[in-house]
N, C-alpha and C positions, 0 to 999 in steps of 0.2 A: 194259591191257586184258585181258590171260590171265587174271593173279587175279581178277580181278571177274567173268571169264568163270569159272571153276571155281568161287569163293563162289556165281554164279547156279546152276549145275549143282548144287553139294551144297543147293542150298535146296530146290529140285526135287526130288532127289531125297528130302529128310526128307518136301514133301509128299506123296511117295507112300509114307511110312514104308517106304523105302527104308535103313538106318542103314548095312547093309553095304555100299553102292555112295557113300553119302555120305563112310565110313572110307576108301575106298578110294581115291576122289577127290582125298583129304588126301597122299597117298604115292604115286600112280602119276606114272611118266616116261615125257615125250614118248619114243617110240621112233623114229619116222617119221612124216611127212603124206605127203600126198595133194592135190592140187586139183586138179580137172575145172574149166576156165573158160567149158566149154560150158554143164554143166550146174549150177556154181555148186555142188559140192558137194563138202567135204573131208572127207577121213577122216585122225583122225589113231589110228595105232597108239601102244598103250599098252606099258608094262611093269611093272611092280611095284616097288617099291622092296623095298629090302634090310628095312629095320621090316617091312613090310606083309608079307614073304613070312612072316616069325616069327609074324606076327598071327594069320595066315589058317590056321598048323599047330595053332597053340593053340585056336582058334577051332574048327577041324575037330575035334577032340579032346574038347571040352569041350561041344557042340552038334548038332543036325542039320545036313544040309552046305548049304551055300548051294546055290539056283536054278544050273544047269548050262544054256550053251548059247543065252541067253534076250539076247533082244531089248526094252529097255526104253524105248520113248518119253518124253522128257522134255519136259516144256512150258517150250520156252525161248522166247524170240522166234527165234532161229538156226533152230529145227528141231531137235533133237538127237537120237539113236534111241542108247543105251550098248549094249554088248554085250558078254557075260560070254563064257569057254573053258569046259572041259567039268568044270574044277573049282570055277566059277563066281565067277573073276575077273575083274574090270572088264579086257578086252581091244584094245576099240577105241571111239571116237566116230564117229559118222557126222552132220556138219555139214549140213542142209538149206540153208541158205542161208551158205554159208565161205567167202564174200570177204574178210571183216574177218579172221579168225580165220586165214583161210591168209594175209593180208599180215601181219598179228601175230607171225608167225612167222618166217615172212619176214626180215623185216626185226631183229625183239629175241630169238627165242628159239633156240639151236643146237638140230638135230635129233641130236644124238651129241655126249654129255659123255664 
């Protein structure tokens, strides 16, 4: 379920020619969740991977800097809203509807390698 949940996320985000939250997608790691079972909604915190931080220096370097701060709606079925830090990387997911996605985790993915 995860992978197919993040291939759905980087598809999303190419249609909103998104590339740099799609790259980002490929190399960020669970940090932490979240699940509210009131209000059915998980957050799961990101982190970068070790490639991605090299990416995102060369990239800064060679570019304007990516979107700081920003809040990006994705059209998932789940609900998905991405959100970038002030250097504008992929920081957290905010699950709309994270029953599936916080038992997924649950249950197959450790929160701490």
């Amino acid at each position: 379920m995860l992978p197919n949940f993040t291939a759905e996320l980087q598809l999303a985000c190419e249609r909103l020619g998104r590339a740099d939250l799609t790259a980002q997608l490929a190399t960020v790691e669970l940090d932490n969740n979240t699940y509210n079972a009131e209000t059915r909604v998980a957050h799961l915190r990101l982190r970068q991977g070790y490639e991605m931080k090299n990416d995102l220096a060369v990239q800064a370097a060679n570019s304007e800097p990516a979107p700081s701060n920003e809040s990006v709606v994705l059209r998932h079925r789940y609900g998905v809203k991405a959100e970038t830090d002030n250097v504008g990387r992929l920081h957290r997911l905010v699950v709309a509807h994270g029953t599936d996605i916080a038992e997924a985790l649950g249950r197959f993915s450790p929160l701490r390698q």
